[in-house]
Steps between C-alpha positions, in 0.01 A plus 500: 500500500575254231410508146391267207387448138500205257249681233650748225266821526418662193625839605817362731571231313638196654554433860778711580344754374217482701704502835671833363159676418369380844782614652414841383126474539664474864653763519276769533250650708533378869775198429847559419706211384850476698656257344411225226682179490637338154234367344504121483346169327399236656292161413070546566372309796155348423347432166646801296763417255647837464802568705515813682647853526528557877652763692482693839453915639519634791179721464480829782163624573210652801275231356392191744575184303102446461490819347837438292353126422199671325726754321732220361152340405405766304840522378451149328190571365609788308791265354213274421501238791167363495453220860297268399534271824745264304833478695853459363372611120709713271444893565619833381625623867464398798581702814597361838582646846706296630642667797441864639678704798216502705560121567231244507179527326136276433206670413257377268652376173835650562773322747845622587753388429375311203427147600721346243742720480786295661457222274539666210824614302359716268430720797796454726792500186391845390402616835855443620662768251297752678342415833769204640458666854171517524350278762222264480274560832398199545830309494704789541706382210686724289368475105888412421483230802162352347652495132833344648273192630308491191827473317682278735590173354342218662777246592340139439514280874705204495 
């Protein structure tokens, strides 16, 4: 699952301190966090000016991803995410699943792997220190293959 913040919380204080509390808040109860990648920055996409803390788990659990979509939800709230329909605004936390073991997944709101997940480095960078073998099911790309072409320099034609 990935991870992200660009507000400071008035208990965990900025960003990075809000990945490490959720990280936590994680790990308890039916989820166990396996490993937790270096937490990164990286620039906002849309209309927020705030760059980002980002940073990825490998979450084990019985839940269904529905089940551990409306657990993350909650999650958020508690850390004061409020969705108000606006996309791409600043926010407290935000929690992804971005790939899961049981392969492919669209149900409702929740599809997996995350639509955008390929396209985005703030995903893929961190995800590499800890899942780089993990395989994409849809392209059967490796996380560390899907980084590497994200990565690639693009040689200019002649």
């Amino acid at each position: 699952m990935a991870l992200g913040s660009n507000v400071r919380h008035v208990r965990y204080g900025p960003p990075r301190g809000v990945l490490a509390a959720a990280m936590k808040a994680l790990d308890h109860g039916r989820y166990a966090v396996i490993a937790c990648s270096p937490v990164i920055e990286s620039a906002p996409l849309g209309p927020s000016r705030r760059r980002y803390a980002n940073a990825v788990a490998i979450v084990r659990t019985k839940r269904m991803p529905d089940e551990m979509l409306h657990k993350l939800q909650k999650i958020e709230h508690r850390f004061g995410r409020r969705r108000t329909g606006r996309a791409w605004g600043a926010r407290v936390l935000d929690l992804d699943i971005v790939l899961w073991n049981g392969g492919a997944w669209a149900q409702d709101d929740l599809v997996i792997p995350h639509p955008a997940f390929r396209e985005r480095r703030f995903v893929l960078d961190p995800a590499t220190k800890i899942a780089r073998q993990w395989r994409d099911p849809l392209t059967n790309l490796t996380v560390g293959q899907l980084q590497g072409r994200l990565t690639k320099a693009r040689h200019a034609s002649r």
